[in-house]
C-alpha positions as CSV (number, residue, x, y, z in Angstrom):
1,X,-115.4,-29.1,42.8
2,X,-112.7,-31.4,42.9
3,X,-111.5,-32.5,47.0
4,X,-107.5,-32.6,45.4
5,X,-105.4,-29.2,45.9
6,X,-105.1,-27.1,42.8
7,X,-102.2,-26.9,41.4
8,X,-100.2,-24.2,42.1
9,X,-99.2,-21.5,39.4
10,X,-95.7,-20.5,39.9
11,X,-95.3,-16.8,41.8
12,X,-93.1,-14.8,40.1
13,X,-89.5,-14.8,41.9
14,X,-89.4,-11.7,43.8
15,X,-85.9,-10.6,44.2
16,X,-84.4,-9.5,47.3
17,X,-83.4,-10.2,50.8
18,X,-86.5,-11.0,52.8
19,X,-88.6,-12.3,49.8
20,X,-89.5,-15.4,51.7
21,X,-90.7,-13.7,54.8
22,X,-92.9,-11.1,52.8
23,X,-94.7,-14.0,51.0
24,X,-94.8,-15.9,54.1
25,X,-96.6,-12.9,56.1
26,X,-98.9,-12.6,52.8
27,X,-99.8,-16.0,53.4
28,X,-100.2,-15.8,57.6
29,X,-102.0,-12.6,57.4
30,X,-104.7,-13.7,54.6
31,X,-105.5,-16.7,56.4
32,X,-105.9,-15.0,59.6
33,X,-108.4,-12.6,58.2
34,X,-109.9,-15.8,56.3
35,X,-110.5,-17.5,59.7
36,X,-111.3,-14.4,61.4
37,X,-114.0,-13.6,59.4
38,X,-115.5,-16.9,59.1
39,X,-116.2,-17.3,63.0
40,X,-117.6,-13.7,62.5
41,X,-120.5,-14.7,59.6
42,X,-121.2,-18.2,62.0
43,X,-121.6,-16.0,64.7
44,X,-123.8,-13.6,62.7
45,X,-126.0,-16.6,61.6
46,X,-126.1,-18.3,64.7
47,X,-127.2,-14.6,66.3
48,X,-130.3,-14.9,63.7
49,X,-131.2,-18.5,63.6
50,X,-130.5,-19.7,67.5
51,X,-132.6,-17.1,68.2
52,X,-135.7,-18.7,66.1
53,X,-137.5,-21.2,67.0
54,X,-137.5,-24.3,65.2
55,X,-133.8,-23.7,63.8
56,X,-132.4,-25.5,66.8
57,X,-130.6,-28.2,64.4
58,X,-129.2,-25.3,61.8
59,X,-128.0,-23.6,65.0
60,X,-126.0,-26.6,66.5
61,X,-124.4,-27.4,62.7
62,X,-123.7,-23.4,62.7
63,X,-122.0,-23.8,66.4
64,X,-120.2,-26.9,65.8
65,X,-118.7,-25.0,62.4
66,X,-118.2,-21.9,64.3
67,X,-116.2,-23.9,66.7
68,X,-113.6,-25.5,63.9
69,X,-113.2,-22.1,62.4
70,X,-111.9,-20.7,65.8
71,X,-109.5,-23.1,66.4
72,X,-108.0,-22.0,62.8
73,X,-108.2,-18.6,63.8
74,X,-106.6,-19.3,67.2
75,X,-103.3,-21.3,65.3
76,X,-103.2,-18.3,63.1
77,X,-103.0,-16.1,65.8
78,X,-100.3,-17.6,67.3
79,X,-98.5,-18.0,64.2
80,X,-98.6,-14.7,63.6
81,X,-97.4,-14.0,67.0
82,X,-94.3,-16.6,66.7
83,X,-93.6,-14.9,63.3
84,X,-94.1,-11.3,63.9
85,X,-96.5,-10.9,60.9
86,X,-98.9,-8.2,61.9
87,X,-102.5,-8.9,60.8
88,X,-104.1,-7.5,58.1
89,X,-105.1,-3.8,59.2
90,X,-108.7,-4.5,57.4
91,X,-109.9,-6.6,60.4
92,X,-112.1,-4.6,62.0
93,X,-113.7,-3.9,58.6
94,X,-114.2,-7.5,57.5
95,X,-115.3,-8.4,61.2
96,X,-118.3,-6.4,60.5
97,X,-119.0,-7.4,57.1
98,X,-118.7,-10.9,57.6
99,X,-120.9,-10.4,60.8
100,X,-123.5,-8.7,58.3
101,X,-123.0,-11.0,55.9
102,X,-123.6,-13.8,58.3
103,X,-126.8,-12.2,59.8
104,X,-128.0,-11.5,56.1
105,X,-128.4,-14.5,54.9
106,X,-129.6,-16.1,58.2
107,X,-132.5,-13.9,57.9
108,X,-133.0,-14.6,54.3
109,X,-133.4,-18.8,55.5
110,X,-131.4,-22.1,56.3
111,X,-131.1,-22.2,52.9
112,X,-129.5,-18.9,52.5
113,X,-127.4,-19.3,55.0
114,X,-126.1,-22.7,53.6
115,X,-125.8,-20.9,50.5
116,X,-123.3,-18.5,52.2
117,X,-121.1,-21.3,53.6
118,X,-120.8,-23.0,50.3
119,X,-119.6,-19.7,48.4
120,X,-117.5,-18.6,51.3
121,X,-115.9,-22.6,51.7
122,X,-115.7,-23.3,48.2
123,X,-113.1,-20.1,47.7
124,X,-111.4,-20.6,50.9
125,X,-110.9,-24.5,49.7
126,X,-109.4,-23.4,46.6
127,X,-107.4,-20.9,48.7
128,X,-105.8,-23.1,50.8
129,X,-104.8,-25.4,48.1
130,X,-103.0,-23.2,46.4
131,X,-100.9,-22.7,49.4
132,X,-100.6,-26.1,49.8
133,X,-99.0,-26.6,46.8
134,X,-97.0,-23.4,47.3
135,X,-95.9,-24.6,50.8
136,X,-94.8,-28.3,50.1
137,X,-91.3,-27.4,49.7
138,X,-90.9,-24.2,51.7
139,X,-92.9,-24.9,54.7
140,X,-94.1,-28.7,54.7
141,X,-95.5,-28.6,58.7
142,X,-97.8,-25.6,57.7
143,X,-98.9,-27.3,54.6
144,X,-100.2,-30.1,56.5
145,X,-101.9,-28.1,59.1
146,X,-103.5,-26.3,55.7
147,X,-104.2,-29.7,54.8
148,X,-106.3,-30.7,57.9
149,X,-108.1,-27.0,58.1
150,X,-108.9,-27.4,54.5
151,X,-110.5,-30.6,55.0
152,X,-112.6,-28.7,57.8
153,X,-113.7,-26.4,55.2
154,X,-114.3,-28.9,52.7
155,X,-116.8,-30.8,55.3
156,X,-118.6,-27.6,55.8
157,X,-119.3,-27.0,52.3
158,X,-120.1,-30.4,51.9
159,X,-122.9,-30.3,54.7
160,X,-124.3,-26.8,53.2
161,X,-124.8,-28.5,50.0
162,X,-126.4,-31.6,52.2
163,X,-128.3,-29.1,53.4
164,X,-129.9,-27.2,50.5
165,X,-127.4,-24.6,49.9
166,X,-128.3,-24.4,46.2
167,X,-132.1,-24.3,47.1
168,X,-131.7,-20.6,48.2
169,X,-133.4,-17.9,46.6
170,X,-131.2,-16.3,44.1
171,X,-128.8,-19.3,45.1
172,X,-126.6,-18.3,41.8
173,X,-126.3,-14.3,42.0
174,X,-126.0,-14.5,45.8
175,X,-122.7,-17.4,45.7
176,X,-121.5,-15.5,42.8
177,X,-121.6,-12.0,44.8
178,X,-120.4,-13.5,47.6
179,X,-117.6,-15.6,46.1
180,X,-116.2,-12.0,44.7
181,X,-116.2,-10.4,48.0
182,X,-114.4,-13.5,49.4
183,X,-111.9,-13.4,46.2
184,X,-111.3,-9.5,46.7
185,X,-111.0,-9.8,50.7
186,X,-108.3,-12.1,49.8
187,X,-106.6,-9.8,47.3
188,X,-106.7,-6.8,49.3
189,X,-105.9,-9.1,52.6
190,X,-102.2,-10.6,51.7
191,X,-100.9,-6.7,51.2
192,X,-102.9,-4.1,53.6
């Protein structure tokens, strides 16, 4: 996967007063619940491997990864606070899914839980560059804070891969699986 953003495709001019603002809260709100739910599976993985014993190294990658996410999520929450976007109202449900998702594939091995991070990164990546294309123009000082997250989440699936990622049992039906959950969380994310 290529470390450039994707080009944009072009969205569809939405007519209208407020235009703008909806796709901006679209944008705010998605992220958010991208963030939100990536501390959540860390957390869930670090509640499974900290716990075991000879994981202590997978833990402190899984911490230090855990850490970057929340200070995504933290910016997002404040941006959503400066902006009046109200989140998306699937939180608590992908809290607890990523959380299980998270724990799932801790138990299942390092490798496993590697494997998650890469599927999960390598959409969010993608993600982000498509709003960074999106947001050059519009909204250049959150495209460049897109930027630097991305490049977070680019180091992190990086490291999984470092790490054995595609070494997992099942590696290709569980990053498929889990790259279409990420894909429809983001769907359903941006309008509910």
């Amino acid at each position: 996967m290529s470390d450039r953003p994707v080009p944009s495709k072009p969205i569809p001019g939405r007519p209208g007063r407020g235009a703008l603002a909806a796709r901006m809260a679209e944008i705010l709100r998605v992220d958010h619940a991208g963030e939100m739910a990536a501390v959540a599976i860390y957390r869930g993985q670090r509640v499974v491997l900290g716990a075991a014993a000879g994981h202590e190294r997978v833990a402190g990658q899984l911490a230090e990864m855990q850490a970057h996410e929340a200070v995504h999520l933290a910016r997002f929450e404040a941006l959503l606070t400066e902006r009046r976007v109200r989140p998306t109202a699937m939180a608590p449900v992908w809290r607890i899914a990523a959380f299980a998702l998270g724990a799932g594939t801790a138990l299942m091995g390092d490798k496993a839980a590697h494997a998650c991070t890469e599927a999960v990164e390598s959409v969010i990546e993608q993600h982000y560059a498509h709003q960074i294309a999106e947001l050059q123009t519009r909204d250049p000082d959150l495209a460049a804070e897109l930027s630097a997250f991305r490049a977070e989440e680019l180091a992190h699936r990086d490291l999984a891969v470092e790490e054995g990622a595609h070494a997992a049992p099942g590696y290709g039906l569980l990053s498929a699986v889990i790259g279409a959950g990420c894909r429809a969380a983001i769907a359903i994310s941006e309008k509910v």
